[in-house]
C-alpha positions in Angstrom: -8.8 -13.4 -21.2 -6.3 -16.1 -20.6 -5.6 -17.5 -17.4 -1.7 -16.2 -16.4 0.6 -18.6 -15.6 1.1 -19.7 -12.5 4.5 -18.2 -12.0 3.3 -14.7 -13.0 0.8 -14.9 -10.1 3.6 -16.9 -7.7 5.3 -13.1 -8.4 2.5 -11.1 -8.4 1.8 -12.5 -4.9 5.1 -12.4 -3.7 6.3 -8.5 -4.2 2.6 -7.0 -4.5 0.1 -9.0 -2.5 2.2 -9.5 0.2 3.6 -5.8 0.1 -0.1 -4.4 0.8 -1.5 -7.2 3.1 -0.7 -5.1 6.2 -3.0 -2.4 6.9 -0.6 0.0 8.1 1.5 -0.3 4.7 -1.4 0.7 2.7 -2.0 3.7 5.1 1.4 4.6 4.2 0.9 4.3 0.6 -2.0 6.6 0.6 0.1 9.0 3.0 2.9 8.9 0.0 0.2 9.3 -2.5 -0.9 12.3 -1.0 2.8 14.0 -0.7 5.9 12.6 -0.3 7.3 12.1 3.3 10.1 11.7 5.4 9.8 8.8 8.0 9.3 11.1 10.8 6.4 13.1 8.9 4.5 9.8 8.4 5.1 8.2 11.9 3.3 11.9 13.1 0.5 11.8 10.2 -0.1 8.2 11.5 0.4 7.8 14.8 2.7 4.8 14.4 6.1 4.7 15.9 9.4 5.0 13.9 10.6 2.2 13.9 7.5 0.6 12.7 7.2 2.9 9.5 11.1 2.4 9.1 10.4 -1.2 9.1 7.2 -1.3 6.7 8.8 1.7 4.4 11.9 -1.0 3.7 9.8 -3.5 2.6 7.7 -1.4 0.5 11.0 -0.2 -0.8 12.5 -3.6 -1.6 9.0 -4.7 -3.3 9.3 -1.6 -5.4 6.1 0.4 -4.2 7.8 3.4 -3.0 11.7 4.9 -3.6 13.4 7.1 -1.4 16.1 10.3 -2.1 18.1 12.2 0.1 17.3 15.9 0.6 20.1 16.9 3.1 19.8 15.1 6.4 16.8 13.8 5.7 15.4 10.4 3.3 12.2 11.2 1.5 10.1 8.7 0.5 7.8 9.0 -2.5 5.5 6.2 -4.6 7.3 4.6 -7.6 4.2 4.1 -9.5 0.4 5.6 -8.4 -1.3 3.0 -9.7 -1.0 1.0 -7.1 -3.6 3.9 -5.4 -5.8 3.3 -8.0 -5.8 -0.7 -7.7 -6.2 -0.3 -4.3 -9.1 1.9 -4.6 -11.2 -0.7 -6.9 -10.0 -3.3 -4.2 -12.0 -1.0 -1.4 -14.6 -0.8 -3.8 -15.3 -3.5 -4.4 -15.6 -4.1 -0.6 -18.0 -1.9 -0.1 -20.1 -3.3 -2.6 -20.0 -6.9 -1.0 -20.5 -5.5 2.1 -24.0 -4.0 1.2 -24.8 -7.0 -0.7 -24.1 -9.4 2.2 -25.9 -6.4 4.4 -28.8 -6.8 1.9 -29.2 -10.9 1.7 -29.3 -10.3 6.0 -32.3 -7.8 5.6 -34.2 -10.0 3.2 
């Protein structure tokens, strides 16, 4: 496989890796992954406040990981692609399995 260019990763960086390097915006991913949400229902599912899902749901919105429609009075949020549960999964994966190696190497 060839090695992309350097301005495919420059983007790839700028509206993915950036869009999950907060903890809190990946629980929110997996919340919307689960069932799509109003702002209020995922504050409660996580314990966060408003304002800080409102702020994290807009720049998951502007990165184009998650869209939102209107149903009355309310804004729900839902993924735009759940793929990005998937990568996410391999990442945490993967963790797990440097984790016991590193674990191992210490018991050796």
């Amino acid at each position: 496989m060839a090695v992309p260019a350097l301005e495919e990763l420059e983007l790839l960086y700028g509206n993915i890796c950036q869009a999950v390097g907060d903890p809190k915006r990946i629980q929110i991913l997996y919340t919307l992954h689960e069932n799509p949400c109003h702002v209020t229902g995922i504050a409660e599912q996580l314990d966060l406040p408003q304002p800080t899902v409102s702020r994290h749901l807009a720049l998951l919105k502007q990165r184009g990981l998650v869209k939102n429609e209107r149903d009355g009075a309310s804004v729900v949020y839902y993924l735009t692609d759940d793929r990005i549960i998937e990568v996410l999964d391999i990442m945490r994966q993967m963790l797990r399995d440097v984790l016991t190696q590193q674990t191992s190497k210490l018991d050796s």
